[in-house]
C-alpha angles and dihedrals in degrees: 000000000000114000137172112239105215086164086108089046093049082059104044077048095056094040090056083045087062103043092045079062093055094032089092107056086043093050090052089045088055094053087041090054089039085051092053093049089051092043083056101043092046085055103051082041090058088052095047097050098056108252114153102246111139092147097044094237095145094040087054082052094069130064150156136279135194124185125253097251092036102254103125155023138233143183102194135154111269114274116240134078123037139197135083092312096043117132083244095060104041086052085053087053097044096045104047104015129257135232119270123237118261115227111252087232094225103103102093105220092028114135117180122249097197117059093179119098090204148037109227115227136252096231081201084161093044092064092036089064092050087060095040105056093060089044093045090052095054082048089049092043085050095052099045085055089051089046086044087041091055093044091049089044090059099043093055083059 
């Protein structure tokens, strides 16, 4: 009698029963792992483009999310306080320029210094993400050859 052995696809079923278990801790640690490298990149960005931070005070101001089921990452200014001197908005103003105050005109001999209306920004972002995106690509191909790597390790079993 002919028959169709599935006894090979009821395994590759079970393993990928198995991976799709741990799918989602690894996924999390990828986006954790992406996260760290952002957070990284967007600090050694804030010292190249010339922003007085000797402290550190604005790179302590960033950090990294990642989202609660582990499908994404961030680099964002720290939640807390708002307001005008919030460590959101003076990463907004660092990042893509403000507006300069205007005299009030009514000191008699003043003559303006700055004859610029406004302060250009850092983009201190902008030229992190030019950076991450190569890097993330080379962490997500890593992680698809650990993911191939596991498949391939039950399989031989």
């Amino acid at each position: 009698m002919q028959s169709i052995n599935l006894k090979g696809l009821e395994e590759l079923t079970n393993d990928l029963n198995v991976l799709l278990d741990e799918v989602p801790e690894a996924r999390r640690k990828l986006h954790e792992e992406m996260a760290d490298m952002a957070k990284k990149e967007v600090d050694a960005q804030i010292v190249a483009s010339g922003v007085k931070d000797d402290r550190g005070k604005i790179r302590n101001w960033q950090e990294e999310h990642v989202g609660s089921g582990g499908g994404y990452a961030a680099v964002r200014a720290v939640k807390g306080s708002t307001g005008d001197n919030s460590p959101g908005a003076i990463t907004n103003y660092l990042e893509s320029g403000h507006k300069i105050r205007q005299p009030s005109g009514k000191a008699k001999h003043y003559k303006p210094r700055i004859n610029t209306p406004f302060v250009e920004g850092r983009h201190f972002y902008q030229n992190a993400q030019k950076n991450v995106d190569a890097k993330a690509i080379q962490i997500a191909e890593r992680f698809a050859e650990n993911l191939a790597d596991r498949i391939e390790g039950r399989r031989s079993k």
